[in-house]
C-alpha positions as CSV (number, residue, x, y, z in Angstrom):
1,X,0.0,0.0,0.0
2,X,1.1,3.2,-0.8
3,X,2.3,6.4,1.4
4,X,-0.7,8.0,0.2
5,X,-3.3,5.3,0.2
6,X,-2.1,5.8,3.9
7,X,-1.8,9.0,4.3
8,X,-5.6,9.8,3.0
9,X,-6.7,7.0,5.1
10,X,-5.5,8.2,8.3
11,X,-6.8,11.6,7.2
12,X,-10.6,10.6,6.5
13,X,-10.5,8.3,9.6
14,X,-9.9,11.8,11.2
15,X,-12.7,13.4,9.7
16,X,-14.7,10.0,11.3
17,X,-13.2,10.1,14.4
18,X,-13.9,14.2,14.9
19,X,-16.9,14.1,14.6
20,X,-17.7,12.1,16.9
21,X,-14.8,14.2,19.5
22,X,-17.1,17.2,18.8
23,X,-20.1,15.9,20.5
24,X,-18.0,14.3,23.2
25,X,-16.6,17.3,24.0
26,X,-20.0,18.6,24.6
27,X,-21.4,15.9,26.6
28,X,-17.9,16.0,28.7
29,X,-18.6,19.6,29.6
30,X,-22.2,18.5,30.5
31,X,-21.8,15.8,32.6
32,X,-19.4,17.1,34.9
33,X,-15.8,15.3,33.5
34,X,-14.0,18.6,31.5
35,X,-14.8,20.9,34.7
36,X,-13.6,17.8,37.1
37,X,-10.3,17.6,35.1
38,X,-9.4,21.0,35.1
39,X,-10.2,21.3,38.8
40,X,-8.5,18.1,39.9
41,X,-5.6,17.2,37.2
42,X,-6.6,13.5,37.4
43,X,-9.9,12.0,37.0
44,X,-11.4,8.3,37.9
45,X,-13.7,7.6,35.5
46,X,-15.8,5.0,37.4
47,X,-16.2,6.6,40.2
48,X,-17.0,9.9,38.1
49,X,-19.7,8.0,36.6
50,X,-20.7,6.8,40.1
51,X,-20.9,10.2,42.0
52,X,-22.7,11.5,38.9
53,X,-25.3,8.1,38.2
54,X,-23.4,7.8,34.7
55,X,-22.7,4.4,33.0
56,X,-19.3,3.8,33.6
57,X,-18.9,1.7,30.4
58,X,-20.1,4.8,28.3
59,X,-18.1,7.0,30.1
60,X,-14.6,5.0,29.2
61,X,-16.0,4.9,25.5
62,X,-16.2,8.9,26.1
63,X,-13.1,9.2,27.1
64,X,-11.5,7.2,25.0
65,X,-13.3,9.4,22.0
66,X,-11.8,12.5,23.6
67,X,-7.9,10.9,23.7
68,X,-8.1,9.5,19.9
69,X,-8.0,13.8,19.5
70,X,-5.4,14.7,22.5
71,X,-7.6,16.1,24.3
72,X,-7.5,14.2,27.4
73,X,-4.8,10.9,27.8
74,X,-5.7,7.5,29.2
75,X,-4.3,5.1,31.5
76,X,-6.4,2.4,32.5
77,X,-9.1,4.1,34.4
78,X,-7.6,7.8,35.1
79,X,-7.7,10.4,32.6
80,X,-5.2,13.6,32.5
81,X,-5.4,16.7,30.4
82,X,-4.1,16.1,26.8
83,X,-2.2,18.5,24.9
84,X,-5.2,19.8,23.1
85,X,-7.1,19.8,26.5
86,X,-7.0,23.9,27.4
87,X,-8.2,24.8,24.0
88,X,-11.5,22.0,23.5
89,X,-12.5,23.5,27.5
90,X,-11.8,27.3,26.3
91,X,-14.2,26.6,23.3
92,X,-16.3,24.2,24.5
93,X,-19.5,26.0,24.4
94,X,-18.7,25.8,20.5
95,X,-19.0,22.2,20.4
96,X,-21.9,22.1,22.7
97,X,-24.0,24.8,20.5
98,X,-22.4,22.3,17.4
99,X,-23.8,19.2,18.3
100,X,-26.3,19.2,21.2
101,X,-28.0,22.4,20.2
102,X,-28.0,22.0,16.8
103,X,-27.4,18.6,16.1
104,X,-31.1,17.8,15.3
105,X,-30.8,20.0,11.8
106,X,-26.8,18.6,10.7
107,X,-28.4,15.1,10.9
108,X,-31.0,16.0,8.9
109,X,-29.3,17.6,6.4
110,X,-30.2,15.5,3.7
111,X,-33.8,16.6,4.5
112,X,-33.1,20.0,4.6
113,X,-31.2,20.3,2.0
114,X,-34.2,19.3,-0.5
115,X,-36.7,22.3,-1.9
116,X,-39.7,20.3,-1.4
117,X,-38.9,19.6,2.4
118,X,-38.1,23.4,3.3
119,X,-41.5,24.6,4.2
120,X,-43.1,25.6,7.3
121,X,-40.8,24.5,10.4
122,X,-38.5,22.1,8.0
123,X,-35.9,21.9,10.6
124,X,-35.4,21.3,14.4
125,X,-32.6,22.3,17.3
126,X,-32.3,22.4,21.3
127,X,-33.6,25.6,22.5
128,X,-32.8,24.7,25.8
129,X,-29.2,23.7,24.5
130,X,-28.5,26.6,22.5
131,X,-29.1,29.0,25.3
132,X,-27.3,26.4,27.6
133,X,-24.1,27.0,25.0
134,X,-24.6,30.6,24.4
135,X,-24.6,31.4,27.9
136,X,-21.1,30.1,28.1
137,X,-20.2,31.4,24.5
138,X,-21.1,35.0,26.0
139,X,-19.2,34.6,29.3
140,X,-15.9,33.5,27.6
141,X,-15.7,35.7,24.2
142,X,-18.2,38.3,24.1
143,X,-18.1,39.6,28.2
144,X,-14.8,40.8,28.5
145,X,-15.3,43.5,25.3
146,X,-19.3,43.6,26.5
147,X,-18.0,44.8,30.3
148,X,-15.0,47.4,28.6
149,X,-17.8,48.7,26.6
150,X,-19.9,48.9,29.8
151,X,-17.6,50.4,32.0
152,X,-16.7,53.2,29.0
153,X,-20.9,54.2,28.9
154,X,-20.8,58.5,29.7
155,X,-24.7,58.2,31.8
156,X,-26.3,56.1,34.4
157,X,-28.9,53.7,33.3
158,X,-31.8,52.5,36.0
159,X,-33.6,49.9,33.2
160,X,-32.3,47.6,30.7
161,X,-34.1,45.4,28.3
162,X,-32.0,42.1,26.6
163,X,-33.6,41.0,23.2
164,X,-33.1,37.3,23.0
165,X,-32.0,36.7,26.3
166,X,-31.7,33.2,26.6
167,X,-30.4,32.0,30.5
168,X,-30.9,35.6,31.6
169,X,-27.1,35.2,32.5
170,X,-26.6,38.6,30.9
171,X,-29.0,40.7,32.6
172,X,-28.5,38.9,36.2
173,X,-24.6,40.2,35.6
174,X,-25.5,43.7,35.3
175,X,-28.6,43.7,38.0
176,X,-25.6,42.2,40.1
177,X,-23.2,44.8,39.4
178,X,-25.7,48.0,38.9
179,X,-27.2,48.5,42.0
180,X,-30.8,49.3,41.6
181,X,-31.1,48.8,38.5
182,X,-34.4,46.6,37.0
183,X,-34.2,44.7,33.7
184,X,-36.6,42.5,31.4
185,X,-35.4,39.6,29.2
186,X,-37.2,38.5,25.8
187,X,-36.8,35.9,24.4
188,X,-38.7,33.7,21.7
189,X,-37.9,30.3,23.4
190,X,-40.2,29.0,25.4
191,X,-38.1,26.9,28.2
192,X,-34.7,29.1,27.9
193,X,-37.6,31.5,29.5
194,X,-38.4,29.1,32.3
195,X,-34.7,27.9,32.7
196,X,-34.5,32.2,33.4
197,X,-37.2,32.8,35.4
198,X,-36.2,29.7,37.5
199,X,-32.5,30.9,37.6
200,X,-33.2,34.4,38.7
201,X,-35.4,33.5,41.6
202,X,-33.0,31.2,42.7
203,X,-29.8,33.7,43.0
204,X,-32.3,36.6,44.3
205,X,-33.1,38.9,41.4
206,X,-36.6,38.1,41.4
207,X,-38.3,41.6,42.3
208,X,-36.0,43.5,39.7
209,X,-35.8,41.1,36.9
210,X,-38.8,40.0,34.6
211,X,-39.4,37.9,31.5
212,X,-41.5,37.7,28.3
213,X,-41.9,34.7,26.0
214,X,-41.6,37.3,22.5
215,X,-40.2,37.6,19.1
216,X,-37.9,40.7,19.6
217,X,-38.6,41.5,15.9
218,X,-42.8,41.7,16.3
219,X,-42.7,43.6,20.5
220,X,-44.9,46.5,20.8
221,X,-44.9,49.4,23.3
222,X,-45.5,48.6,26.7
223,X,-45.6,51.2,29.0
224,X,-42.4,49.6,31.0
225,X,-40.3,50.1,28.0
226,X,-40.5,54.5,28.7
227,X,-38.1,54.2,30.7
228,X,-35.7,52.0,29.3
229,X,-32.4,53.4,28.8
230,X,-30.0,50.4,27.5
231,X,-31.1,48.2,25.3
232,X,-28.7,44.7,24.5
233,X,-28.9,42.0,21.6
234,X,-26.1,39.5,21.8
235,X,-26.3,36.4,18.7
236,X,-29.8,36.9,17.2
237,X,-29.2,40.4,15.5
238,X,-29.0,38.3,12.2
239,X,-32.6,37.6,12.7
240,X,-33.8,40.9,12.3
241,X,-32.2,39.9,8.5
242,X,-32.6,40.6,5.4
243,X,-31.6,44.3,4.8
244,X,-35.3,45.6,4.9
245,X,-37.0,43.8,7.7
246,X,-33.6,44.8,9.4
247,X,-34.1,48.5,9.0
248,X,-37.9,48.1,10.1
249,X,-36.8,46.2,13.5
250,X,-34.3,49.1,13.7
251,X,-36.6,51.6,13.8
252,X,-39.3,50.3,15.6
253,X,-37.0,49.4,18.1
254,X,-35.9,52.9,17.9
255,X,-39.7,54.0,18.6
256,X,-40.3,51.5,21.7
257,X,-37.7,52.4,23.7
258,X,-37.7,56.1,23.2
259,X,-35.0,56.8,26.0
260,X,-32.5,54.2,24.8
261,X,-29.3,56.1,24.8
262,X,-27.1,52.7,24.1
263,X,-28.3,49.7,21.9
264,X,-25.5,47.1,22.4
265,X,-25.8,44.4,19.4
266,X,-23.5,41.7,20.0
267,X,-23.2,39.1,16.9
268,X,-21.9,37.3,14.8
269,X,-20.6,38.3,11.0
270,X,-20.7,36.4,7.8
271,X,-16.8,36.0,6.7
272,X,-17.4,32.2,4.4
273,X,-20.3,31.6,2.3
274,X,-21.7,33.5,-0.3
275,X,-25.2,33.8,-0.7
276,X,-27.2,34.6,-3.7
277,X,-27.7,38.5,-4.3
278,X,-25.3,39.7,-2.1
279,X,-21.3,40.9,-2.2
280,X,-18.8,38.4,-0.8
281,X,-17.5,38.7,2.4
282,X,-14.3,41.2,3.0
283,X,-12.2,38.1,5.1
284,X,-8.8,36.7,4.4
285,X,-10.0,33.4,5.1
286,X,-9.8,30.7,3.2
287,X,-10.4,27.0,3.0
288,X,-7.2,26.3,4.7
289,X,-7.5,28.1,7.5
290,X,-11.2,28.3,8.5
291,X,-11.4,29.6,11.9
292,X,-13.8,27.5,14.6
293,X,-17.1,28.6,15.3
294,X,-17.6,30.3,11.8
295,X,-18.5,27.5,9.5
296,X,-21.0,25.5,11.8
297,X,-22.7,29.1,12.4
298,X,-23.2,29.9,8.7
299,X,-23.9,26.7,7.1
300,X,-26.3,25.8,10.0
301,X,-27.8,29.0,9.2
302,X,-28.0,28.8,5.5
303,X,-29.9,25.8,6.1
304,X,-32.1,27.3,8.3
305,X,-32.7,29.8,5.9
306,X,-31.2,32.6,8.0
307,X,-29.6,35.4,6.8
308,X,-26.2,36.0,8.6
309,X,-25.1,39.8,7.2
310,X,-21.2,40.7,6.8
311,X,-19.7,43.3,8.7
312,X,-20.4,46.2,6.0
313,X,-24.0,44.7,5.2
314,X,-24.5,45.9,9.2
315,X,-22.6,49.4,8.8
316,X,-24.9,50.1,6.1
317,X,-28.6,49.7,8.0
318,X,-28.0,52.0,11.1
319,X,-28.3,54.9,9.9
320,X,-31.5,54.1,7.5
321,X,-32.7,52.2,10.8
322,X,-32.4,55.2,13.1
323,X,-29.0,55.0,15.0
324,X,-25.4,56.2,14.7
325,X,-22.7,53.8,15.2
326,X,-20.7,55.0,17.7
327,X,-18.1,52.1,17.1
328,X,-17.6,48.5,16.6
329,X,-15.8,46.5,18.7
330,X,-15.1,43.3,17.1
331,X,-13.4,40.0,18.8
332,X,-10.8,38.0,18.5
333,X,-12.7,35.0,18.9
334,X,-15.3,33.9,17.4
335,X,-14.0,35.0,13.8
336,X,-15.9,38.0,12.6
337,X,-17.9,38.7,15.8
338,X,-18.6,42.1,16.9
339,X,-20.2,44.2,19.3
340,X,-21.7,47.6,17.6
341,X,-22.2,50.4,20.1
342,X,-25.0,52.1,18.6
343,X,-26.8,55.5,19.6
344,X,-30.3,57.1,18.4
345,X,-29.9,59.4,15.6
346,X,-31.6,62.4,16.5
């Protein structure tokens, strides 16, 4: 057999055994074993699985899955961290969004991907599990620019309103560092609601934080949102998509909260694919070096028949929506994200 009869071998059986890492990865995080790990060094499986009622026969095929990628290394019974170990647990939330909350549309992407099937709801995730991921995804990439951009606001805000909220994890951050301050979270998924409302009575915010089941893009004036003077969005901004419904949400928005003096719209870009009608992303990525997070985001929402924007599609809506962008603080991590500090054009 040849070099590279071998060589493409070992390289599809990575492909194989990857995928199956990815959603080990997410399932580690889940059950307890990635967090136990970087806590203790050294981990016993069985008696992992034991404290935590898991099999323990699954749980050695789990790790296992996890070491064929380095990301933790086997000996018998104990696991240690591997050498890819510090990066899968920095990006884990990735992984979890990936396979856990999403996974119901990749394996159907044979479905999805046919015309006749892509009518009414053609296509299926993990509300719960997206917000589960999201809430880390937000804590790990998006807070430290969110909480510079905070901290760098020139007035003091006494209401706040997140669109798409998710776990509340945002809101109950600033309620806990902005001393009387009240908030309200919307949010179009039914049980990230309850997992909120559940969460915020639990840790004591109960009296100063409410929540609505809603479709940020369809809420009307209530008489709670006169007061409202910060308004946040973090990764469902692409929903408001394409450019014209985007400019209506804009200015309705614009209309609702009519003492918003910040709108904080945290998302993420599109830097890959190239849809039909528009200009190519502005990115020097290529194939070879397609950045994490990016292409599961786009091609899961291509599928879904999302729009995701670029980076100038959004520059060129705010000021036909209403607002002035005041600047865009984009990430490191995730590739192309941003946070646009936008104020009301007068």
């Amino acid at each position: 057999m040849s070099s590279t009869t071998v060589d493409s071998e070992r390289a599809v059986a990575k492909i194989y055994n990857s995928a199956i890492a990815a959603a080990a990865i997410a399932a580690a995080w889940e059950v307890g074993l990635l967090d136990a790990l970087r806590d203790q060094k050294k981990v016993d499986v069985p008696k992992l699985a034991a404290e935590h009622n898991l099999d323990s026969d699954s749980m050695q095929g789990l790790a296992v899955a996890l070491a064929v990628v380095d990301v933790v290394k086997c000996d018998q019974d104990t696991v240690t961290a591997g050498r890819l170990f510090d990066e899968a647990y920095r990006t884990k939330s990735m992984f979890h969004w990936l396979t856990l909350g999403s996974g119901g549309l990749f394996s159907r992407m044979q479905h999805v991907l046919r015309n006749e099937n892509r009518t009414g709801n053609f296509h299926q995730r993990d509300p719960a599990a997206i917000a589960y991921a999201c809430r880390e995804l937000n804590r790990q990439f998006y807070d430290p620019v969110f909480w510079a951009v905070m901290e760098g606001l020139d007035y003091k805000f006494h209401s706040v309103v997140d669109l798409g909220c998710g776990s509340g994890e945002r809101l109950m951050q600033i309620l806990g560092r902005y001393q009387g301050t009240t908030a309200i979270g919307i949010d179009v998924a039914g049980p990230a609601i309850e997992f909120a409302e559940a969460e915020a009575q639990k840790r004591g915010f109960g009296n100063r934080l409410s929540f609505t089941v809603g479709d940020a893009r369809e809420i009307e004036y209530r008489d709670e949102f006169a007061q409202v003077e910060l308004l946040t969005c973090f990764l469902m901004g692409h929903d408001f998509w394409p450019r014209e419904n985007c400019i209506a949400t804009l200015r309705k928005l614009r209309q609702i909260f009519p003492k918003v003096r910040r709108f904080l719209l945290g998302d993420e870009t599109r830097g890959l694919v190239h849809s039909a009608g528009s200009k190519p992303p502005v990115t020097q990525v290529t194939e070879d070096n397609v950045p994490i997070f990016a292409l599961g985001l786009e091609f899961g929402h291509v599928l879904m028949n999302v729009y995701i924007p670029t980076m100038e599609e959004w520059y060129g809506v705010f000021a036909e929506g209403g607002w002035r962008c005041v600047k865009g603080h984009e990430l490191q991590k995730p590739a192309f994200a941003v946070i646009f500090e936008l104020e009301p054009l007068e």
